[in-house]
N, C-alpha and C positions, 0 to 999 in steps of 0.2 A: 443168566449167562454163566456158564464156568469160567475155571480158572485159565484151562488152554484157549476157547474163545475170547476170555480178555487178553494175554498176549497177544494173541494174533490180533483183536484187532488195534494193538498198541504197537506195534510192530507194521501192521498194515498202513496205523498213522505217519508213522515217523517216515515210511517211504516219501511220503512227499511232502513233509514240512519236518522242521525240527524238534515239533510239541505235538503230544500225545495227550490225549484228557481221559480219563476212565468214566466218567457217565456226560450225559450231555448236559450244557446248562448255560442257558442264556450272557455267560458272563464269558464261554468260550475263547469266540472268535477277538474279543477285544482282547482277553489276557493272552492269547494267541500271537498278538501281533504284538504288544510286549514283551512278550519272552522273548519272541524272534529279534526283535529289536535290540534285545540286550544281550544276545547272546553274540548280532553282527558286532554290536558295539565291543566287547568283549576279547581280548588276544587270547582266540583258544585254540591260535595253531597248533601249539602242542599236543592240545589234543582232539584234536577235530578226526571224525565227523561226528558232534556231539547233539545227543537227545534229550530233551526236559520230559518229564513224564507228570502230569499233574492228576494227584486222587481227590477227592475230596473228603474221605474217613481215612484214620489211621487204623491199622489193621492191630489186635491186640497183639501178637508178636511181630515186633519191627525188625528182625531177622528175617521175616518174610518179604518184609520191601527192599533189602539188599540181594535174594535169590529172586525178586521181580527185575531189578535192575540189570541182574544177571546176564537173566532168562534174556531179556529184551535187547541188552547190548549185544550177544550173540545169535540172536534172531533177525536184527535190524544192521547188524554190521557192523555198530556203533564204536570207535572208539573209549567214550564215555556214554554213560547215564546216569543225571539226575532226577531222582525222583522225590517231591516234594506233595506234605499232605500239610495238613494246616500244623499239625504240632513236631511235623518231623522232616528232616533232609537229608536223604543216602543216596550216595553216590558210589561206582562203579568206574575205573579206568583202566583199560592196558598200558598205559601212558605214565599214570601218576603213579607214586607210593601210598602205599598204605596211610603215610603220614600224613602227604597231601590230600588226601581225600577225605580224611578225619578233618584235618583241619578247615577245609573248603565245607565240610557238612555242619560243622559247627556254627563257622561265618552265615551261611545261607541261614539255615536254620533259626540265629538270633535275628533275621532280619525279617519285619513283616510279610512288605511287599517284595512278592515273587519275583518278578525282574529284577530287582535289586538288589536280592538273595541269589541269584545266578551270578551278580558283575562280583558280592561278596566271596564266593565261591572262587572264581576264577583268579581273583586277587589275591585268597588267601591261599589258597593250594600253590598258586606259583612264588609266593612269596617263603616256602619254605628250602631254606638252603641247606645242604651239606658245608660243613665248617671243611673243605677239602685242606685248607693251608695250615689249620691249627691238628691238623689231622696227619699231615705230611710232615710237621716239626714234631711231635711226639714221635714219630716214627722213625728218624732221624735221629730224634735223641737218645730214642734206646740202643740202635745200633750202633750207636759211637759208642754207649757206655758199655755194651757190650764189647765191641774194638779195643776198648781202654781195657778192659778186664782181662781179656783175654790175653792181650800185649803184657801185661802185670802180671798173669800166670805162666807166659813164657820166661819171663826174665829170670822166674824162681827155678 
C-alpha cells in the first residue's frame, strides 16, 4: 500500500470513529475503545474535533509523522491529530500553539499506555499558560519610565 492509499484510508477511519490504526491487528478494536474512552473522558473542547492516529513502527524520520498528522488533520477536517508509534507522540492543532503541543507530545509520549498518553496530552498542553499579568506589569512599567523621562527632558 502507498503512502496516499494509507492516508486516505486513515482519513476514511477517522470519518467514523475518532482512531485511526495503520495496519490491522488483533489488539484493534480493544485499544479502540480506549482511546475513544479517553478522549470522551478528556476536556478537548478546545480542540475538538480530535483524531488519534495509532502506527505501529516508527518511521526513520519523525518529521514524517508530523507531515502525516498534517496531511490527515486537513484530510479528515480535524481540528487536532495525534499520532502515536510505540517510541514517538506528534501532534497537530489549529487550536493549540506550538508550545502546547510540544508539551502535550512530550506528556503523551513519556507515558506508556496509549489512552493515558492522550488524557497526558490534553492536560499538559492545556496547562500551558501565558503569564498575561506579569506580562502587562512589564509593559506598564516601561511606559511610565518612559512618561518619567521624557517629563525630565521636558523640564530641561
Amino acid at each position: 500500500m502507498g503512502p496516499e492509499a494509507k492516508l486516505e484510508d486513515l482519513v476514511d477511519q477517522l470519518s467514523s470513529s475518532p482512531v485511526a490504526f495503520g495496519t490491522d491487528n488483533p489488539v484493534n478494536p480493544e485499544l479502540g475503545a480506549a482511546l475513544t474512552s479517553a478522549l470522551e473522558g478528556a476536556d478537548t473542547a478546545d480542540i475538538d474535533p480530535v483524531g488519534v492516529v495509532v502506527l505501529e513502527q516508527t518511521p526513520p524520520v519523525i518529521a514524517d509523522l508530523r507531515d502525516l498528522a498534517q496531511d490527515v488533520a486537513d484530510g479528515a477536517d480535524l481540528d487536532t491529530v495525534l499520532v502515536r508509534t510505540p517510541n514517538v507522540a506528534v501532534g497537530v492543532s489549529d487550536s493549540l500553539t506550538r508550545a502546547q503541543v510540544e508539551r502535550g507530545e512530550r506528556a503523551m509520549a513519556a507515558e506508556p499506555d496509549y489512552p493515558a498518553g492522550v488524557q497526558a496530552f490534553v492536560d499538559a498542553a492545556a496547562s500551558v499558560s501565558i503569564p498575561w499579568g506579569l506580562i502587562v506589569a512589564v509593559v506598564v512599567a516601561v511606559l511610565a519610565a518612559v512618561a518619567v523621562a521624557a517629563a525630565r527632558a521636558g523640564r530641561r
